[in-house]
ROLO-596625 format. One line per 5 residues: number of its first residue (from 1); their letters; for each residue x, y, z of C-alpha. Coordinates in nm, 3 decimals, always signed. Layout:
BEGIN
NUM) a) X,Y,Z; ... $
//
This chain:
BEGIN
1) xxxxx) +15.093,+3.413,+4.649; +15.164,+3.157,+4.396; +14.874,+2.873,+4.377; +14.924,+2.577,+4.111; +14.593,+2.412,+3.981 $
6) xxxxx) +14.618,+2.051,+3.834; +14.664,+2.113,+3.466; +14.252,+1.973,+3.409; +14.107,+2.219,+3.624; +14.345,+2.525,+3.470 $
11) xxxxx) +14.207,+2.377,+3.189; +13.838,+2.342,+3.231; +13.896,+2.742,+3.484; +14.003,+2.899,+3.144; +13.736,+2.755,+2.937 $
16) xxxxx) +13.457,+2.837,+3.225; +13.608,+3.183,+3.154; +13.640,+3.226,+2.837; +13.275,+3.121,+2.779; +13.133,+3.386,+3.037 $
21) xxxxx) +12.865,+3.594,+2.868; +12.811,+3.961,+3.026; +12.439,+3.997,+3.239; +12.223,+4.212,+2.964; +12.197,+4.533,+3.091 $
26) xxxxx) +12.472,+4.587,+3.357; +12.763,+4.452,+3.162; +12.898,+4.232,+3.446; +13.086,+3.959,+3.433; +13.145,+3.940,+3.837 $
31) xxxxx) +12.906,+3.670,+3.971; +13.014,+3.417,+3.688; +13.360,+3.477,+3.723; +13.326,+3.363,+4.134; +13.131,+3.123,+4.034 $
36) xxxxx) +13.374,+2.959,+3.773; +13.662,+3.049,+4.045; +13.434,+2.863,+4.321; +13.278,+2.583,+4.132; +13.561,+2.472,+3.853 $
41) xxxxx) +13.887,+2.567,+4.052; +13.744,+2.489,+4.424; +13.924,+2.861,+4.514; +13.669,+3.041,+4.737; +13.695,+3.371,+4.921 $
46) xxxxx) +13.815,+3.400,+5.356; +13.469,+3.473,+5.422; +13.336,+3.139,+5.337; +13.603,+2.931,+5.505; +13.392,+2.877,+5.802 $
51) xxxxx) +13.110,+2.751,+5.611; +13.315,+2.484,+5.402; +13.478,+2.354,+5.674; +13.113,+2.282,+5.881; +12.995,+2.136,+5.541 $
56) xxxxx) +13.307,+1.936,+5.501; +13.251,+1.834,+5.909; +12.882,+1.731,+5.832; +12.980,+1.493,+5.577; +13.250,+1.351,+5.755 $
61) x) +13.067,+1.281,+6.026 $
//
């Protein structure tokens, strides 16, 4: 699937990247990169769809 991000946000999703330091002793990189995915590029995982759309709801209503 094909997904186009405004040009800022590709922007600011590759610089949240590039800046992401492995944890100290395990190496990963994991929990930063969904977090940069999540909080920069607003692309979550299935799982949580349910949970953005009540939060989304709340402040709607």
């Amino acid at each position: 699937m094909t997904a186009f991000l405004s040009d800022d946000t590709f922007t600011r999703l590759v610089e949240a990247l590039a800046a992401i330091e492995p944890e100290p002793i395990t190496g990963d990189r994991s929990a930063q990169v969904s977090e940069a995915l999540c909080m920069v590029a607003d692309v979550w995982p299935e799982s949580m769809r349910g949970e953005l759309q009540a939060n989304d709801n709340a402040r709607a209503a």
